[in-house]
GUTOR-851724 format. One record per atom (N, C-alpha, C): residue number from 1; residue in three letters; atom name; x, z, y. Coordinates in steps of 0.02 Angstrom, whole numbers, always signed. Layout:
# residues N
+-----+---------+-------+--------+--------+--------+
! num ! residuo ! atomo !      X !      Z !      Y !
+-----+---------+-------+--------+--------+--------+
! NUM !     ALA !    CA !      X !      Z !      Y !
...
+-----+---------+-------+--------+--------+--------+
# end
This chain:
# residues 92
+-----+---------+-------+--------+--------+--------+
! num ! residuo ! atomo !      X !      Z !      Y !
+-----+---------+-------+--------+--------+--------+
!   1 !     UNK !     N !   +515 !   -338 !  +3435 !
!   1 !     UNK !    CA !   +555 !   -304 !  +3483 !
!   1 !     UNK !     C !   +616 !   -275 !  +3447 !
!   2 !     UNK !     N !   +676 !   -267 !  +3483 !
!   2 !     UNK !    CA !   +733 !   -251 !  +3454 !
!   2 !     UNK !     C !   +760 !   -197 !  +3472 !
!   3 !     UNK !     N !   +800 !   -131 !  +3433 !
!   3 !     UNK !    CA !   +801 !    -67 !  +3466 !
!   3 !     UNK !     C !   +870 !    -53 !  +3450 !
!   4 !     UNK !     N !   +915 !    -22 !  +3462 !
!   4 !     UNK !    CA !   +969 !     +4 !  +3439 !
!   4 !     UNK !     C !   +954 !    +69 !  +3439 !
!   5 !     UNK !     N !   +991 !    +90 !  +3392 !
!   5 !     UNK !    CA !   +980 !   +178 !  +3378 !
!   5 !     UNK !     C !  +1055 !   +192 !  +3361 !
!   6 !     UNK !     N !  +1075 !   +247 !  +3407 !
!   6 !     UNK !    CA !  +1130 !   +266 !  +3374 !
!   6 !     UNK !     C !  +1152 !   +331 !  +3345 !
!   7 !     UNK !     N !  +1177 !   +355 !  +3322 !
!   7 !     UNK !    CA !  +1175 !   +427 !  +3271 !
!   7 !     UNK !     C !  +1252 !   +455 !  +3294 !
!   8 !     UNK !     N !  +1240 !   +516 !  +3297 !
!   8 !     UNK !    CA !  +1323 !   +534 !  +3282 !
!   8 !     UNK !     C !  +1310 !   +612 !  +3225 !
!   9 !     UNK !     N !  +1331 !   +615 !  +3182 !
!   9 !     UNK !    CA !  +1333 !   +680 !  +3148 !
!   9 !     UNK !     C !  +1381 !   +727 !  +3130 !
!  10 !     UNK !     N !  +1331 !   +793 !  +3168 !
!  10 !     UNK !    CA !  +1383 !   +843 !  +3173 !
!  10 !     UNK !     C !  +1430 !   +876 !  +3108 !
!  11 !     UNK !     N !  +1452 !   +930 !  +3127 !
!  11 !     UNK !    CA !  +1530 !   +941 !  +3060 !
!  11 !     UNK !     C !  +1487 !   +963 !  +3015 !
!  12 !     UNK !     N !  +1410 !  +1012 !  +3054 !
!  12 !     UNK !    CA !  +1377 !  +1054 !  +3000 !
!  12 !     UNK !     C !  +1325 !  +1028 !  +2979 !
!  13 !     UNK !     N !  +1295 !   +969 !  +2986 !
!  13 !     UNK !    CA !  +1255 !   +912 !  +2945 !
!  13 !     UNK !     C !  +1310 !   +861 !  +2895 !
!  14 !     UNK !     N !  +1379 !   +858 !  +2908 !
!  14 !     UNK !    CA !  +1422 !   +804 !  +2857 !
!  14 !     UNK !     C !  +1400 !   +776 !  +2787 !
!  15 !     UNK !     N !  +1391 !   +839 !  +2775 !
!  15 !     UNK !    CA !  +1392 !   +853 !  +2694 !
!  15 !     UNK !     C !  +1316 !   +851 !  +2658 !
!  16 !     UNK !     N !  +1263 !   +849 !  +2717 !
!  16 !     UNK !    CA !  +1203 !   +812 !  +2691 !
!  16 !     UNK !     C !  +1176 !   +786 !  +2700 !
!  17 !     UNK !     N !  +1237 !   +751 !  +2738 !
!  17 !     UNK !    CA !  +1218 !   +653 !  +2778 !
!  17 !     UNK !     C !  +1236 !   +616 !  +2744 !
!  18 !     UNK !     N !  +1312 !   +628 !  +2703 !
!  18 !     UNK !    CA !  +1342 !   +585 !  +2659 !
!  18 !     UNK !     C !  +1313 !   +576 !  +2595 !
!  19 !     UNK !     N !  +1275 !   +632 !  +2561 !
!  19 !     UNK !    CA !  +1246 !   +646 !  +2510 !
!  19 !     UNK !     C !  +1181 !   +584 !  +2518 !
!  20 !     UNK !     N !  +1141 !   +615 !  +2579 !
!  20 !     UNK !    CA !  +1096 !   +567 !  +2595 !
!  20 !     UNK !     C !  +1092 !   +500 !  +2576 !
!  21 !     UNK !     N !  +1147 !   +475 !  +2621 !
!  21 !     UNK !    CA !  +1155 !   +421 !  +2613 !
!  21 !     UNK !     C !  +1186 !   +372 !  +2556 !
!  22 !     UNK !     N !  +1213 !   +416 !  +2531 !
!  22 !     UNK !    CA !  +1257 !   +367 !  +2462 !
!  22 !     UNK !     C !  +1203 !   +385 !  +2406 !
!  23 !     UNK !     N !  +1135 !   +424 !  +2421 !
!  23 !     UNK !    CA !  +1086 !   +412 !  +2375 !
!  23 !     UNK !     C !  +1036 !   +354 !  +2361 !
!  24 !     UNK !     N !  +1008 !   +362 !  +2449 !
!  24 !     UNK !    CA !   +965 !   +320 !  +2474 !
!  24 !     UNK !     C !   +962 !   +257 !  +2505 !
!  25 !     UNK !     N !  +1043 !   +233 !  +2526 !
!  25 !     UNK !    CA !  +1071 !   +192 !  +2569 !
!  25 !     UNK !     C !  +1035 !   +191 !  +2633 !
!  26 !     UNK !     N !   +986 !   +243 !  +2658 !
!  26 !     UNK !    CA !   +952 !   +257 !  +2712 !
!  26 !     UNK !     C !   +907 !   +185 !  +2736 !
!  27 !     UNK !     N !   +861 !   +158 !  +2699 !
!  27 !     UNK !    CA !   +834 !   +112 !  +2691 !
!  27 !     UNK !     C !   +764 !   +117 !  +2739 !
!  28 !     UNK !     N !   +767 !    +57 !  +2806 !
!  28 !     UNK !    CA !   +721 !    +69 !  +2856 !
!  28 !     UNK !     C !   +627 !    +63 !  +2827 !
!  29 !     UNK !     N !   +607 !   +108 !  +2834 !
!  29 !     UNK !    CA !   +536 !   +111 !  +2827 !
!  29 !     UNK !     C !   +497 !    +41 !  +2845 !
!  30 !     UNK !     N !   +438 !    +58 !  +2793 !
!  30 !     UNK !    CA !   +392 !    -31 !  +2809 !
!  30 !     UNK !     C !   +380 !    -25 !  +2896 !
!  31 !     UNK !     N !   +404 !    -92 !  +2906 !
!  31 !     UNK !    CA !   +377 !   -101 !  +2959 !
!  31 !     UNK !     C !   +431 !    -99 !  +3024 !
!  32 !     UNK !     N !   +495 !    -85 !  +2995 !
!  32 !     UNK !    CA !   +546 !    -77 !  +3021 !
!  32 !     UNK !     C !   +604 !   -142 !  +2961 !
!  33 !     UNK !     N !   +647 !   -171 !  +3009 !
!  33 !     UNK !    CA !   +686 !   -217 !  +2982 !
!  33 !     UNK !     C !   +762 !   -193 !  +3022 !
!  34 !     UNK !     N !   +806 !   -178 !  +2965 !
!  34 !     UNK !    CA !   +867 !   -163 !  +2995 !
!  34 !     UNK !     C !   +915 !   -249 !  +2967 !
!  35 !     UNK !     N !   +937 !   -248 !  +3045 !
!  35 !     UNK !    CA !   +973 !   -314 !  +3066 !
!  35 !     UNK !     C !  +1034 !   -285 !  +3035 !
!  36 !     UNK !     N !  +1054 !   -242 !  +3062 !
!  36 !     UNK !    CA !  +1134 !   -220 !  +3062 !
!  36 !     UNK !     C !  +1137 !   -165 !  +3076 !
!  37 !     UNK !     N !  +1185 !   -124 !  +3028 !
!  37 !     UNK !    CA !  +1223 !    -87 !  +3025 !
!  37 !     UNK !     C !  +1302 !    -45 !  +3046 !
!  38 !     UNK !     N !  +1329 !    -35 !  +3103 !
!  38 !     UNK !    CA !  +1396 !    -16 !  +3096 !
!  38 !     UNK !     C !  +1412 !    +55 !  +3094 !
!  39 !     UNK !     N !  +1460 !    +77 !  +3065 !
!  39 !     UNK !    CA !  +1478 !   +137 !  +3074 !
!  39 !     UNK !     C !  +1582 !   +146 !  +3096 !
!  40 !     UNK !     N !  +1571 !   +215 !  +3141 !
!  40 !     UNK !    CA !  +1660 !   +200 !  +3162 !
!  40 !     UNK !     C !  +1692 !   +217 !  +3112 !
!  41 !     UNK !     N !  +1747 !   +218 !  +3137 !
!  41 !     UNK !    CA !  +1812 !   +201 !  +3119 !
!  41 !     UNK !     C !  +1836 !   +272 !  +3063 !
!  42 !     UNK !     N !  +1827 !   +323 !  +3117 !
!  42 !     UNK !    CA !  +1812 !   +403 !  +3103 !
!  42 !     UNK !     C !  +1734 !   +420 !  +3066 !
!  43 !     UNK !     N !  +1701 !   +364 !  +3053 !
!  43 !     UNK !    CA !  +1641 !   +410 !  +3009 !
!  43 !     UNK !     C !  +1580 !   +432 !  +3026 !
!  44 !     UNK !     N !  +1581 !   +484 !  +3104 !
!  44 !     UNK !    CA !  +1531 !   +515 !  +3106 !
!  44 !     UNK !     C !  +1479 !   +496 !  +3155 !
!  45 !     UNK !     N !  +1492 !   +430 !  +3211 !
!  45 !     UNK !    CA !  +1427 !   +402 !  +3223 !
!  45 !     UNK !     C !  +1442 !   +330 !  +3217 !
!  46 !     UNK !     N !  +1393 !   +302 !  +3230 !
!  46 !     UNK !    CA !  +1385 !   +231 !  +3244 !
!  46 !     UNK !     C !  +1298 !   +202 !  +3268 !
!  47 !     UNK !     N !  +1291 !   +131 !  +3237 !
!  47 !     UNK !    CA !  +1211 !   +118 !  +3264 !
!  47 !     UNK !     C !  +1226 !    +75 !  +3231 !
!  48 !     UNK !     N !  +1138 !    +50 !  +3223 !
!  48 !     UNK !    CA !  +1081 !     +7 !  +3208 !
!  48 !     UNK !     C !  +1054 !    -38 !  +3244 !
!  49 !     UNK !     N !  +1051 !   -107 !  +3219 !
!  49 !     UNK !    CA !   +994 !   -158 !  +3271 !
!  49 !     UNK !     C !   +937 !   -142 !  +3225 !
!  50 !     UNK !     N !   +884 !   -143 !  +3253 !
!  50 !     UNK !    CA !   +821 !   -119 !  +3221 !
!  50 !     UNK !     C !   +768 !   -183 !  +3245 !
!  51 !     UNK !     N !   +737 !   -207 !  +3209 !
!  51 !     UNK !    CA !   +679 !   -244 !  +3246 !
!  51 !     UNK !     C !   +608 !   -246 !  +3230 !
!  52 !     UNK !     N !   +566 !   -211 !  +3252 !
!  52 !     UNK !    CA !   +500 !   -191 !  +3243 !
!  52 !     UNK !     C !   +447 !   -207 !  +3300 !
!  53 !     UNK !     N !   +392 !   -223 !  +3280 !
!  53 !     UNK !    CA !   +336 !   -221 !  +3357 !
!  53 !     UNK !     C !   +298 !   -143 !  +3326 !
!  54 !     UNK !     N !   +299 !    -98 !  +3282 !
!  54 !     UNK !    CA !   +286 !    -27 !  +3294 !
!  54 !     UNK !     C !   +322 !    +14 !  +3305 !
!  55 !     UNK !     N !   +329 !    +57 !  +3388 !
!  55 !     UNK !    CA !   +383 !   +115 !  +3395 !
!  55 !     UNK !     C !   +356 !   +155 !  +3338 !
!  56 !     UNK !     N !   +297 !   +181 !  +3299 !
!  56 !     UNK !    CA !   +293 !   +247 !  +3270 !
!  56 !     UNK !     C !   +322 !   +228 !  +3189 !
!  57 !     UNK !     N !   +329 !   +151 !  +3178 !
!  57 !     UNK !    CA !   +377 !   +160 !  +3133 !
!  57 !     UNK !     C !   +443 !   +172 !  +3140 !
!  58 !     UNK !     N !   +471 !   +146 !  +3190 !
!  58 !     UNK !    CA !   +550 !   +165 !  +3220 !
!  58 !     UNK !     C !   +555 !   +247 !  +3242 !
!  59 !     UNK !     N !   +499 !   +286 !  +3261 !
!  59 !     UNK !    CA !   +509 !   +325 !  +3249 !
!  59 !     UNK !     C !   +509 !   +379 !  +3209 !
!  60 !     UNK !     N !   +454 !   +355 !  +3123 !
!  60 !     UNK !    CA !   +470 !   +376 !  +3091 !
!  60 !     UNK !     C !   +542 !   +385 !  +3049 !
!  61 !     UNK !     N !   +565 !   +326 !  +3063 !
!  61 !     UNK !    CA !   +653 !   +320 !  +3042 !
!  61 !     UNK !     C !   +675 !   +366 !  +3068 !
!  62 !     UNK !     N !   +667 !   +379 !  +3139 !
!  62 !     UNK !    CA !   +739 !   +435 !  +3160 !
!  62 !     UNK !     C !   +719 !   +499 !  +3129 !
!  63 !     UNK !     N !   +660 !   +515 !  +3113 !
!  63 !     UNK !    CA !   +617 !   +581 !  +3100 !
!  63 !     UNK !     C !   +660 !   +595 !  +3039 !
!  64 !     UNK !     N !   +646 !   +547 !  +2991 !
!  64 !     UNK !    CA !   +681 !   +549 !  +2908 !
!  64 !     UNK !     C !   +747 !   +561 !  +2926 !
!  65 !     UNK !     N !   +793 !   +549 !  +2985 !
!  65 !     UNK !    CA !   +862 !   +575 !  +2991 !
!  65 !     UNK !     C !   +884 !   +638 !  +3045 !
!  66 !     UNK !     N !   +818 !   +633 !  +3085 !
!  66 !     UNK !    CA !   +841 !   +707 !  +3134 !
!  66 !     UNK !     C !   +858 !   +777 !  +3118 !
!  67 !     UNK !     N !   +845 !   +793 !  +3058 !
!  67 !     UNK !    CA !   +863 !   +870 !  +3025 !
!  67 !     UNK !     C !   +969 !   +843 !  +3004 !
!  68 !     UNK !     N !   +993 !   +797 !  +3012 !
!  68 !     UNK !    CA !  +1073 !   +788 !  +2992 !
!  68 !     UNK !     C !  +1100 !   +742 !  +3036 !
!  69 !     UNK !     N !  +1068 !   +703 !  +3090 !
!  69 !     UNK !    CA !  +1101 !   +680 !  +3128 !
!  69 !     UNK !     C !  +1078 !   +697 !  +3199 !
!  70 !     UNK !     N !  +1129 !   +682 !  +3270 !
!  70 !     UNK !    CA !  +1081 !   +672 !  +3333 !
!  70 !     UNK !     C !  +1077 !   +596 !  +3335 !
!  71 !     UNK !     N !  +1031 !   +571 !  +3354 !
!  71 !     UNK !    CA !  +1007 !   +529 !  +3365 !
!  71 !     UNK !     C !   +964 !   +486 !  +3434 !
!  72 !     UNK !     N !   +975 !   +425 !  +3458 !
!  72 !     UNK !    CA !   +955 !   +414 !  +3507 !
!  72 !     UNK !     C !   +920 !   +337 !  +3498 !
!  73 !     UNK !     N !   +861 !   +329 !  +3519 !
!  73 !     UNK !    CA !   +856 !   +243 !  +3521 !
!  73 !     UNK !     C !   +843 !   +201 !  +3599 !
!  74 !     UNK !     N !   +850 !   +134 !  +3590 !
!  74 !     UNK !    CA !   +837 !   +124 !  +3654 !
!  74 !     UNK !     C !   +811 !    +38 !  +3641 !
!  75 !     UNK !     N !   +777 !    +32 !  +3688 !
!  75 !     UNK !    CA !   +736 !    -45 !  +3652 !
!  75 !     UNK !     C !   +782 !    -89 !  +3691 !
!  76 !     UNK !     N !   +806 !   -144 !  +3658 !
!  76 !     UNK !    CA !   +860 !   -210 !  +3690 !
!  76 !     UNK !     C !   +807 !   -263 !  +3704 !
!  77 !     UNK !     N !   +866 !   -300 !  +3752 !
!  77 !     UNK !    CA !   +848 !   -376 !  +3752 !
!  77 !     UNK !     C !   +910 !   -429 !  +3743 !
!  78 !     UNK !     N !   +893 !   -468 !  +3721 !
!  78 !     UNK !    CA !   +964 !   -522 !  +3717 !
!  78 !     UNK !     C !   +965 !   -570 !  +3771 !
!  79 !     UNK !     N !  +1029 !   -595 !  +3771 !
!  79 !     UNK !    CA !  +1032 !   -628 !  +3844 !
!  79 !     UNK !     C !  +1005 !   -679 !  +3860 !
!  80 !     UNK !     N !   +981 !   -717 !  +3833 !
!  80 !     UNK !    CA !   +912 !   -763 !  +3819 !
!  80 !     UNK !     C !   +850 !   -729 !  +3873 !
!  81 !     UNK !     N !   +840 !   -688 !  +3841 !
!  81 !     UNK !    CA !   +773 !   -645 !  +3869 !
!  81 !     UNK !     C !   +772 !   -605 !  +3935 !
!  82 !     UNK !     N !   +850 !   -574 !  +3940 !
!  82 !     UNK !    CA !   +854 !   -550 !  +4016 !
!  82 !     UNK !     C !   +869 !   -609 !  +4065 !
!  83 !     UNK !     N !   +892 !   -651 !  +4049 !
!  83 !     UNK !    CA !   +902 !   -728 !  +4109 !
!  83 !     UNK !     C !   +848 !   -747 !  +4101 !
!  84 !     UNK !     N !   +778 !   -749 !  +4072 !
!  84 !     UNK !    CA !   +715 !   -741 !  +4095 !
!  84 !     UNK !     C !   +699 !   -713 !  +4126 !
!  85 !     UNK !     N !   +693 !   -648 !  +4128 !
!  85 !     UNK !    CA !   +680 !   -590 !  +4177 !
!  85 !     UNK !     C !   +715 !   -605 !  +4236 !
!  86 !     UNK !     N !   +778 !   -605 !  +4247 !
!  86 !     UNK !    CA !   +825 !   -607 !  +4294 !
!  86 !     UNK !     C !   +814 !   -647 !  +4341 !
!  87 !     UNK !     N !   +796 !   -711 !  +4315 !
!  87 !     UNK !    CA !   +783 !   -789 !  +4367 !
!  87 !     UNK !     C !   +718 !   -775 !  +4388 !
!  88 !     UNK !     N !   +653 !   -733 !  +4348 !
!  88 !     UNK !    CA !   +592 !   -739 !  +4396 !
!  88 !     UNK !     C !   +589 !   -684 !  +4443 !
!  89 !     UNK !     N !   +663 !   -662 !  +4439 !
!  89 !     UNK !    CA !   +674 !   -609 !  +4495 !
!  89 !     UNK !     C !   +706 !   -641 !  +4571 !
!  90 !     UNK !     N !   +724 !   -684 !  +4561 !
!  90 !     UNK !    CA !   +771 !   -711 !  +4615 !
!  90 !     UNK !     C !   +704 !   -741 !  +4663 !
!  91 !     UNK !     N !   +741 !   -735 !  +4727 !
!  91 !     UNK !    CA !   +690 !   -747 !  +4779 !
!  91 !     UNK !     C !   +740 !   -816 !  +4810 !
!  92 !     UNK !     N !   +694 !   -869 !  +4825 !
!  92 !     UNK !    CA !   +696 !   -934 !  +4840 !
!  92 !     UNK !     C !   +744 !   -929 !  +4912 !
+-----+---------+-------+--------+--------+--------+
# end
């Protein structure tokens, strides 16, 4: 299953998000596989494709970042998979 998570961090977490991260490269927990990475333009949020079949590892990830970022996830589908859904929706 595939999740996006996206982060934005505030002015008064900056400084031990950046630290964070240029230590750890914020590296997804077993059991969690990070696809991709972007961050904006300005720095302070962006998101993750995440792909895992355990939420409590995906949610151990946000846990390891919720004390310096807000954070949100939400589980995807690609368009492959919703024009599955979509067509056994249509009525004849």
């Amino acid at each position: 299953m595939k999740f996006v998570m996206t982060y934005y961090i505030p002015n008064e977490s900056w400084d031990k998000a950046v630290s964070r991260f240029l230590e750890t490269q914020a590296p997804a927990p077993e059991g969690v596989k990070l696809l991709e990475r972007w961050h904006a333009a300005a720095g302070r949020n962006g998101f993750l494709l995440l792909e895992s079949e355990d939420v409590a590892a995906i949610y151990r990830f946000a846990a390891e970042w919720n004390d310096v970022c807000d954070l949100s996830v939400t589980p995807v589908i690609d368009d492959e998979g919703a024009g599955i859904v979509l067509s056994s929706m249509r009525k004849s």
